[in-house]
C-alpha positions in Angstrom: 60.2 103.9 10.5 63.5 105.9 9.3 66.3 105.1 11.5 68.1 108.2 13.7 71.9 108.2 13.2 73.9 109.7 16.4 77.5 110.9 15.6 79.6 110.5 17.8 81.4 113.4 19.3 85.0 113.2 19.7 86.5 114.8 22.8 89.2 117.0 21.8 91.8 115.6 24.5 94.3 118.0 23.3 92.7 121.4 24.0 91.4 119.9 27.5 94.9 119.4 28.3 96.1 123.0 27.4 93.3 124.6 29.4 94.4 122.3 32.1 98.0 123.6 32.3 97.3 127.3 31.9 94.9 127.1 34.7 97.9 125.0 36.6 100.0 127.7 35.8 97.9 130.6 36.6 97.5 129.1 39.7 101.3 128.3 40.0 102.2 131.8 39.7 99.5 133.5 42.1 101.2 131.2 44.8 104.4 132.2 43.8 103.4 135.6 44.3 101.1 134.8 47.3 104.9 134.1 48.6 106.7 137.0 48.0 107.4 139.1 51.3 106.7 142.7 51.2 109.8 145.1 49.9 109.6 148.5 51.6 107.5 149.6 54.3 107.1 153.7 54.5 106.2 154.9 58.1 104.4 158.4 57.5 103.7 161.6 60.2 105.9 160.5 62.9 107.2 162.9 65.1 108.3 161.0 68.7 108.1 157.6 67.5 110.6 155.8 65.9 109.9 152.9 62.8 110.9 150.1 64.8 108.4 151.2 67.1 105.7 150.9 64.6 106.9 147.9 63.3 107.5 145.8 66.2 103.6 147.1 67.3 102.3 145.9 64.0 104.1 142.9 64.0 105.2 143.5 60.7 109.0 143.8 61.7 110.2 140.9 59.8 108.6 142.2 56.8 105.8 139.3 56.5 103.9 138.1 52.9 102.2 141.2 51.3 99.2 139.4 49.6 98.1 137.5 52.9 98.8 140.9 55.3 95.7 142.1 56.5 96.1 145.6 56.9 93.1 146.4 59.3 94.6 144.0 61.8 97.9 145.5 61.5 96.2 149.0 62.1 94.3 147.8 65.0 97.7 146.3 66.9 99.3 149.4 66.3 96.4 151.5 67.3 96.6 150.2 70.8 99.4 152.3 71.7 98.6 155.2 74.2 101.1 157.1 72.0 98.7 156.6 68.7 94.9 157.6 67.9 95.2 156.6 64.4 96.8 155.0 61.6 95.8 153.9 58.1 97.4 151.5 56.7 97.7 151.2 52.4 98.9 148.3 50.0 100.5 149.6 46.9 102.1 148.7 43.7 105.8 147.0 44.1 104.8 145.6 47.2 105.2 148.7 49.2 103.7 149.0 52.7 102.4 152.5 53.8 101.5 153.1 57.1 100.3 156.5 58.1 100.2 157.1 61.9 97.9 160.1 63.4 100.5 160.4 67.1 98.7 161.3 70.2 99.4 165.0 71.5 101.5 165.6 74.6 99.9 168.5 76.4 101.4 168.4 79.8 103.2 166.3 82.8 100.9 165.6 85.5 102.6 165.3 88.8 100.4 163.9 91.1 99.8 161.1 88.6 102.9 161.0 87.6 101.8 160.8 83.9 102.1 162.6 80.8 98.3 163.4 79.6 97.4 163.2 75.7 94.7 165.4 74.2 92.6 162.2 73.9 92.9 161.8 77.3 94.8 158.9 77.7 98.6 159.1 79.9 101.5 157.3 79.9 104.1 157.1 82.7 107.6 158.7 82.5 109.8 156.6 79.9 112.8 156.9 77.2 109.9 157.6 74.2 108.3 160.6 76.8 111.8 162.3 76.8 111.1 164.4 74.0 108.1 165.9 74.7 108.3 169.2 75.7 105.4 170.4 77.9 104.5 172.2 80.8 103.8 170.2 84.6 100.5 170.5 86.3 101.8 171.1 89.5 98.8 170.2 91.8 95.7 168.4 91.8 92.6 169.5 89.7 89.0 167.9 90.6 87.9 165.5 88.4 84.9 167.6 87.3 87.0 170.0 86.1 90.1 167.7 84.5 88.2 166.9 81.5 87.6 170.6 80.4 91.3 171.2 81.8 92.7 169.0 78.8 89.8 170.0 76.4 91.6 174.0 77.1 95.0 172.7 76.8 94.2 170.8 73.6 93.2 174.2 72.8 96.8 175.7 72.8 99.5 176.2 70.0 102.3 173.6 69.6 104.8 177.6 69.9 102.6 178.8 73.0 102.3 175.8 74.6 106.2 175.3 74.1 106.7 178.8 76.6 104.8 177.2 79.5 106.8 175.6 82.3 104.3 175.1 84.8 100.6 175.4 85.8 98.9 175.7 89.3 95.2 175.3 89.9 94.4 178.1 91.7 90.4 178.7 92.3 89.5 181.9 94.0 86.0 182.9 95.8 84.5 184.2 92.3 86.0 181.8 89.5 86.8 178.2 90.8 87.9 177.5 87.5 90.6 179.4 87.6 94.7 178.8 86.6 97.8 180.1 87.0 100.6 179.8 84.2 103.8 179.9 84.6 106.0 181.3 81.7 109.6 180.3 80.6 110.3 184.4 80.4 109.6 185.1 84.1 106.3 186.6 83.7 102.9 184.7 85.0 99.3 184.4 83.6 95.9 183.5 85.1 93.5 181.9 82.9 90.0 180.2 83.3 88.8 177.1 81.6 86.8 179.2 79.1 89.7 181.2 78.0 92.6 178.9 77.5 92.2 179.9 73.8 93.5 183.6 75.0 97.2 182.2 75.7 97.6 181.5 71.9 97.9 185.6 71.8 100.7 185.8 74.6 103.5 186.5 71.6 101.5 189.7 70.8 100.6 190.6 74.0 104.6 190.2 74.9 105.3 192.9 72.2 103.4 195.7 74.0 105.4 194.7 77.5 108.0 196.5 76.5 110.5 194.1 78.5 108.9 194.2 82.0 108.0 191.3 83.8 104.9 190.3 85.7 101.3 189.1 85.7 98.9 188.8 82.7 95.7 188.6 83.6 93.3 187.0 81.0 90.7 185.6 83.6 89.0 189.1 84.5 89.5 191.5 82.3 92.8 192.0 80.1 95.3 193.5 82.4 99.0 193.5 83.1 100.6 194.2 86.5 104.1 194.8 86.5 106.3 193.2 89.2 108.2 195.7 91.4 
């Protein structure tokens, strides 16, 4: 019976050792990396809110480790701000941080709350960051029935327009109970329902044919003006 020779392989100790240290090194560097902090953080579509703000909501103030950021938390802590309805938050190149924040709408000052109400719906109470908005006060109370569609109208309303009104009344009548009164900076006064707060986006045009006089637009029933004596 013819004998079987096995050769012996020899284990080539010297390539196992160079895989060994570029994988060591590979690894070396992706911590290294892992470690560095990120360089430049861009805070996008702010109008009211400051960065430090945004920062100190996302926790990312003290410019924390790119790699290991998790940028949906970040989002989410920043989202909870009655001031915010979105933000998207993006990694890119040179460890740049880019946080894009959607700001909640100011529509107007609520006085019987007390509260400034957002198109979303949500309110905040008079502080320093509410300063700067520029809205009209709901001077009385509006059933809760109708407070929903009340901020759906206002929503409804040019950043310009909505910029001319100083106050608003609720001010049902026997035939329309959903019925409003504006005030306007320029003296003159304008009744609206809740189906037609889209109509007050026109008031620059219909200010044009006034020719100067002051009085009371009304955009409830009917498009008519009545001068005041």
């Amino acid at each position: 019976m013819a004998k079987r020779i096995v050769k012996k392989r020899k284990l080539k100790i010297f390539n196992i050792l160079i895989s060994l240290l570029v994988l060591f090194g590979l690894s070396f560097c992706g911590y290294l990396i892992s470690l560095i902090p990120i360089k430049n953080i861009i805070v996008k579509n702010t109008n009211y809110l400051n960065d430090d703000y945004i920062l100190e909501l996302g926790g990312i103030k003290n410019y924390p480790r790119f790699l290991l950021l998790n940028s949906s938390n970040v989002a989410k802590k920043i989202e909870k701000s009655e001031y915010i309805s979105k933000v998207k938050i993006k990694k890119k190149l040179g460890f740049v941080l880019e946080v894009d924040v959607s700001e909640n709408r100011a529509l107007f000052y609520d006085i019987s709350k007390n509260k400034y109400v957002f198109d979303d719906g949500e309110s905040v109470v008079d502080e320093e960051i509410s300063h700067s908005f520029r809205v009209p006060r709901l001077l009385n109370y509006v059933p809760d029935k109708k407070y929903s569609k009340f901020i759906k109208g206002m929503g409804n309303i040019k950043k310009d327009t909505l910029s001319k009104i100083s106050d608003i009344e609720y001010q049902p009548n026997d035939y329309d109970k959903d019925r409003f009164l504006l005030y306007m900076d320029d003296g003159n006064m304008v009744y609206l329902t809740l189906t037609k707060f889209k109509m007050i986006n026109h008031y620059n045009e219909v200010l044009s044919q006034l020719e100067n006089h002051k009085g009371i637009l009304y955009l409830d029933n009917g498009n008519h003006f009545q001068i005041k004596e």
